[in-house]
C-alpha positions in Angstrom: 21.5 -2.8 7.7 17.9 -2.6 7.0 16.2 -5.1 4.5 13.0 -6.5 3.5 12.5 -10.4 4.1 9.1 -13.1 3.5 8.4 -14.2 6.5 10.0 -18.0 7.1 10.2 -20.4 9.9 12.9 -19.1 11.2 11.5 -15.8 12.0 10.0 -17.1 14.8 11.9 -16.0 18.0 12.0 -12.3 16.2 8.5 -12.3 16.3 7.7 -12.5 19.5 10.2 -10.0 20.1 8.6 -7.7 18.0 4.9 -8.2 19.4 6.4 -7.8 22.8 7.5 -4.6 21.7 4.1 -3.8 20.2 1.9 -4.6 22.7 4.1 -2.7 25.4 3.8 0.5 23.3 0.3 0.3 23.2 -0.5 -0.3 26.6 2.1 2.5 27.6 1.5 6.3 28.0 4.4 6.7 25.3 4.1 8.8 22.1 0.5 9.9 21.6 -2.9 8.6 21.3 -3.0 8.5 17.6 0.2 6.3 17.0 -0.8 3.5 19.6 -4.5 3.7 17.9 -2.6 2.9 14.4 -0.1 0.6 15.9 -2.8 -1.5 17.4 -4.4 -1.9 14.3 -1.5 -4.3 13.1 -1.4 -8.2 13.7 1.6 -7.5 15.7 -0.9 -5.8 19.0 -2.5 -9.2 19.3 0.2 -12.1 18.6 2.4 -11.4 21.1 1.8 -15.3 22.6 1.7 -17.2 19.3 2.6 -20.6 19.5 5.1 -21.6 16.8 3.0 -24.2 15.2 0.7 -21.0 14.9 3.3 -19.0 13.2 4.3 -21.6 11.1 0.8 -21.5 9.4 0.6 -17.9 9.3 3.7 -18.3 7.5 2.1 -20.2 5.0 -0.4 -17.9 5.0 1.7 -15.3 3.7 3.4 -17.5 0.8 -0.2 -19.2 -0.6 -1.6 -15.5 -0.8 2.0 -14.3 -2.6 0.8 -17.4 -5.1 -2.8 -17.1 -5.0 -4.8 -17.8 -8.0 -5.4 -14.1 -8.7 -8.3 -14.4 -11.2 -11.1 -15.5 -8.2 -12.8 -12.8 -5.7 -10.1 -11.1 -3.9 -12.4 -10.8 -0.9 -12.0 -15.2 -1.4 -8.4 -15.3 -2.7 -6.9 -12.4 -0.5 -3.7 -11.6 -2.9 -1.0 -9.9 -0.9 2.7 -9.2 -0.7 4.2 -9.6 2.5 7.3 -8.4 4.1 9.1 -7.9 7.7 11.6 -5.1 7.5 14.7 -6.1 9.5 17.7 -4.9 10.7 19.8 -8.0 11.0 18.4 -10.4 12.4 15.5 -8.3 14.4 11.9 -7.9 12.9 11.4 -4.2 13.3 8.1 -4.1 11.1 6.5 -4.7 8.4 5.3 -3.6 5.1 2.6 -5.0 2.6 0.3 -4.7 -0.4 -2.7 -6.2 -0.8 -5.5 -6.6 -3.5 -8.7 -4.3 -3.2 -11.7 -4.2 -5.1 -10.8 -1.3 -7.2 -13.9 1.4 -6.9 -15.6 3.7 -9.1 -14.6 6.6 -6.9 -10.4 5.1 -7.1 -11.2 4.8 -10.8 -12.6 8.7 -11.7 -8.8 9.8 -9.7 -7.0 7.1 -12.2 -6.3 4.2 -9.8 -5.4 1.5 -12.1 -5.7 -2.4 -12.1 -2.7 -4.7 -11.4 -2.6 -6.6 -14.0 -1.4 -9.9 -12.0 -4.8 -9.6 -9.8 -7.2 -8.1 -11.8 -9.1 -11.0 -14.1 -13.1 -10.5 -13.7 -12.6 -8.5 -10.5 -10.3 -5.7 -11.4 -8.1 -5.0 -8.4 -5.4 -2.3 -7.0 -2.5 -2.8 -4.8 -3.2 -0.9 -1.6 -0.2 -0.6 0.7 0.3 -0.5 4.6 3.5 -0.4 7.0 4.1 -0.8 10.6 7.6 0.4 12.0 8.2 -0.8 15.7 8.4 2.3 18.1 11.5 2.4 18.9 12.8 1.8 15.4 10.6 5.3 13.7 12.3 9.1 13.3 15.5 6.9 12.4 15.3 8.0 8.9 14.7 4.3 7.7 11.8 4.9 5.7 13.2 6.4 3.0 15.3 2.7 2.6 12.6 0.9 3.1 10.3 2.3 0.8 12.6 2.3 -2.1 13.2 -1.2 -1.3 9.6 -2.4 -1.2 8.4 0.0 -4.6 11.2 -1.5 -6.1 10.2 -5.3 -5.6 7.0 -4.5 -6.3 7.8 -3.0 -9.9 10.5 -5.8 -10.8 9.1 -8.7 -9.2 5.3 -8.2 -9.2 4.7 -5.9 -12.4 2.6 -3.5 -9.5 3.5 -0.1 -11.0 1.4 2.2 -8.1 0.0 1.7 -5.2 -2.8 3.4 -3.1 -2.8 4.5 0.4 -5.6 5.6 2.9 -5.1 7.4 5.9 -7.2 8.9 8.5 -7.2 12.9 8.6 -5.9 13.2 12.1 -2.7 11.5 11.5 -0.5 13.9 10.7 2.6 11.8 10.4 1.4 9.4 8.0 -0.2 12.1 5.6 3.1 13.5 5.3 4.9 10.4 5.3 2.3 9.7 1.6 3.3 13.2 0.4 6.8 13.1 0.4 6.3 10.1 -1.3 4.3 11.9 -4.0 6.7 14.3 -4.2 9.5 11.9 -4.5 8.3 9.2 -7.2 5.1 11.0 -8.2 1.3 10.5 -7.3 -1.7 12.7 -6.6 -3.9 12.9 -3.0 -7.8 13.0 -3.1 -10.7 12.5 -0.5 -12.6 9.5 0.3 -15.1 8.5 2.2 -14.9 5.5 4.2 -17.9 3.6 5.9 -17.1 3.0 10.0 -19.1 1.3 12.3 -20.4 4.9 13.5 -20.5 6.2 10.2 -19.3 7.8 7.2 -16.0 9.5 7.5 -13.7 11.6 4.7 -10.2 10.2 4.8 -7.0 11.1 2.8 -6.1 9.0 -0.2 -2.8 8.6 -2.2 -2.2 7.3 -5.3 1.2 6.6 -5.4 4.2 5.4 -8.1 6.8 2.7 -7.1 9.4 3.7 -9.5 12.1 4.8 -7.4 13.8 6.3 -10.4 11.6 9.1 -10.2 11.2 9.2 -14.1 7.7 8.9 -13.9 6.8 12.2 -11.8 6.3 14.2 -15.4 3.1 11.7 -15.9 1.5 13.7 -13.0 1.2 17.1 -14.1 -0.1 18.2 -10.3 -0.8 16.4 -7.0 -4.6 16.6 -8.4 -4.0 15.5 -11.9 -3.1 13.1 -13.9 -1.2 14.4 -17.7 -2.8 13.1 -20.6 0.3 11.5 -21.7 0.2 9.4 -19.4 -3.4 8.6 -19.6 -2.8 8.0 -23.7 -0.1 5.9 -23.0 -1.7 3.2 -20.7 -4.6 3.0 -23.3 -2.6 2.1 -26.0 -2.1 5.9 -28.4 1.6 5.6 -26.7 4.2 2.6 -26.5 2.4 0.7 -23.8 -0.6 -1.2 -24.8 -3.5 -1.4 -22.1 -5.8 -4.4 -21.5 -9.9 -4.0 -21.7 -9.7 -3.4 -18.3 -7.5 -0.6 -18.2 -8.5 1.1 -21.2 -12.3 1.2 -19.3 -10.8 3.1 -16.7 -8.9 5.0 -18.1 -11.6 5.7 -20.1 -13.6 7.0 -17.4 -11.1 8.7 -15.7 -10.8 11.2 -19.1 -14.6 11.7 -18.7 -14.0 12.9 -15.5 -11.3 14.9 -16.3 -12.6 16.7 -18.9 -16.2 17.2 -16.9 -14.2 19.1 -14.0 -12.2 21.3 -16.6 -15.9 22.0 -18.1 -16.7 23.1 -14.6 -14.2 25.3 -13.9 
């Protein structure tokens, strides 16, 4: 059975077995280049000898930044939520969100703030997931990702969350879209600053309510309704903060600019 647990002390043993697994997938000729360059770019590819007075602490890590004082610098305070999806009692990845500095360019598609890590430095919850190798085309994600949306709705308040993903991997773009498709969302372009340069990636705005009742507030996968922009400012049931109700504000002015231009 296939769950989603915070990482504890007794973990230990599970991790190592994991970053074995890890570390042997990247240094192996198996699957292709693109999944070992994404799978190395996980904590798992370089832990593979942590001591466990080591993973102890970066078990604390993960609780202090579940119960971080959300209203300082999130580049300072690093809010995230942390899980290791398991199938018993084997670690066979893991899936998180974590605070970003919520952008002008997230804004204008109609990103909003989390509410719980959004005080002067208005945040969203951008999401990331690692399955081990041998674990993926098991038809697990659908599980876990209804698992993780869901704690993130009841226990966090985190109503969507953002992805980015590089244009050459095929697998995780239409991992995001059947997501879209399932709960809701939109794609749009992004540019992203590398160390060689400025590259356009894929982004998804994504909702976590597994119900699926909120796919009528995205009228297209390049749109979002009105209704659902009236409600967050406060015209419907819901009432928005300042914060929200600035970009939302913008993201109506841009809106209404691109249906001027077409």
């Amino acid at each position: 059975m296939v769950y989603l647990a915070y990482p504890n002390e007794n973990h230990y043993e599970a991790y190592l077995e994991a970053c074995k697994s890890v570390v042997d997938y990247v240094n192996s000729d198996r699957g292709n280049d693109i999944a070992r360059r994404e799978t190395a770019n996980f904590e798992f590819a370089y832990h593979s000898n942590i001591s466990k007075e080591d993973f102890l602490k970066l078990v604390d890590t993960y609780r202090e930044s579940r119960e971080v004082d959300f209203q300082k610098n999130p580049s300072e305070a690093n809010p995230q939520i942390y899980f290791f999806i398991m199938d018993n009692d084997k670690i066979i990845g893991m899936i998180d969100a974590q605070a970003k500095l919520l952008k002008d360019a997230d804004i204008k598609e109609g990103v909003k703030p989390v509410e719980r890590w959004s005080g002067k430095y208005p945040c969203k919850a951008d999401f990331g997931e690692m399955i081990l190798p041998e674990y993926r085309g098991k038809g697990l994600n659908k599980e876990i990702k209804k698992q993780f949306f869901d704690a993130l709705q009841n226990d966090y308040g985190i109503t969507q969350v953002t992805a980015t993903v590089l244009q050459d991997n095929d697998n995780s773009n239409r991992a995001q879209n059947k997501l879209i498709e399932r709960y809701g969302g939109k794609s749009y372009k992004k540019e992203m600053l590398t160390p060689t340069g400025k590259i356009v990636c894929n982004s998804y705005l994504i909702s976590t309510d597994t119900s699926g009742n909120s796919k009528h507030l995205y009228q297209s996968n390049n749109e979002l309704s009105i209704e659902h922009l009236n409600k967050l400012r406060g015209i419907g049931p819901q009432v928005a903060s300042p914060i929200q109700k600035r970009s939302l504000d913008m993201t109506l002015v841009h809106q209404q600019q691109q249906n001027i231009n077409k």
